[in-house]
C-alpha positions as CSV (number, residue, x, y, z in Angstrom):
1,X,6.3,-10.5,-19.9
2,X,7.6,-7.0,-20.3
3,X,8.7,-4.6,-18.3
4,X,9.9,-1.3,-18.9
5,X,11.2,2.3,-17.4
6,X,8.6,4.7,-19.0
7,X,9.3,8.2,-17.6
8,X,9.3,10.0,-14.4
9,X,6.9,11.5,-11.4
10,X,6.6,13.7,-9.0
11,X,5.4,12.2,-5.5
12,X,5.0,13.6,-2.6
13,X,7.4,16.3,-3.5
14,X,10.3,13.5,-4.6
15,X,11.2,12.4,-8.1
16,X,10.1,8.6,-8.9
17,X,10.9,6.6,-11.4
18,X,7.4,4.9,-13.1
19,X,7.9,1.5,-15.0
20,X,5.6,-0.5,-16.8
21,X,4.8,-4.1,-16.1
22,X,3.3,-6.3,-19.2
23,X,1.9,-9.9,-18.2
24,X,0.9,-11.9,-20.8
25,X,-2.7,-12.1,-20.0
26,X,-3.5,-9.1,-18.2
27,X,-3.3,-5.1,-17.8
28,X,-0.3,-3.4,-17.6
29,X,0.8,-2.7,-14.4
30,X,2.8,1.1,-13.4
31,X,4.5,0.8,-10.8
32,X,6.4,3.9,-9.3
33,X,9.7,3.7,-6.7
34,X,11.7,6.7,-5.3
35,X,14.7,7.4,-7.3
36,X,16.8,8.0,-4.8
37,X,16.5,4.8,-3.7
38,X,14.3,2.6,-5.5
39,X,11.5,2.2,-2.1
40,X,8.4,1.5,-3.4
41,X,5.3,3.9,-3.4
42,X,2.8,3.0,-5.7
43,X,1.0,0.2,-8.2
44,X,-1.6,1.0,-10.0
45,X,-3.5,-1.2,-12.8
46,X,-7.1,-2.2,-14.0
47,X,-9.5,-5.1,-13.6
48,X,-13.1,-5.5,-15.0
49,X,-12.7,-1.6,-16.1
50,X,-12.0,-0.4,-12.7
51,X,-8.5,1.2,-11.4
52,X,-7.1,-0.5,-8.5
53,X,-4.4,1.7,-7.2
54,X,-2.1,0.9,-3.8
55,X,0.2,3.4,-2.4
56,X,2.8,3.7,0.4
57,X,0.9,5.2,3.6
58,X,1.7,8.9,3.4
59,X,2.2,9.2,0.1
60,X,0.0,11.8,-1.8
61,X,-1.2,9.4,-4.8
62,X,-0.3,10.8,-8.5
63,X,-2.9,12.1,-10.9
64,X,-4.8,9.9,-13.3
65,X,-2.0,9.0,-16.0
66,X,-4.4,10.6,-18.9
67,X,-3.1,13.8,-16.9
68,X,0.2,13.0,-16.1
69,X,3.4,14.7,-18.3
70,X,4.8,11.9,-20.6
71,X,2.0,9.1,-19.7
72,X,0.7,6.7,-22.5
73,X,-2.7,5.7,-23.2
74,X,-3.5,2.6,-22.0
């Protein structure tokens, strides 16, 4: 398993750092935490083609990451 500090965000007006999960066996998984203090906000991933994407209530959710500044294809 990998995992990996790939770039930064903007959420809900905050900087968050995004990181990328690898396990063997499955999609990557981004996850993003506040970088102020590393609270959680958001996972997203695929499965069976479809995005499933959780986010802290309140938080405005991110763009696709084909849109996002620095984001990798997947």
């Amino acid at each position: 398993m990998r995992f990996s500090h790939v770039g930064t965000d903007r959420i809900a007006g905050e900087t968050a750092d995004r990181y990328r999960l690898e396990p063997e066996g499955l999609d990557p998984i981004l996850l993003w935490y506040r970088a102020s203090d590393q609270l959680w906000l958001q996972l997203e991933t695929r499965r069976e083609s479809r995005v499933l994407r959780y986010r802290l209530a309140g938080v405005e959710p991110l763009p696709p990451p084909a849109a996002q500044p620095g984001a990798s294809a997947r």
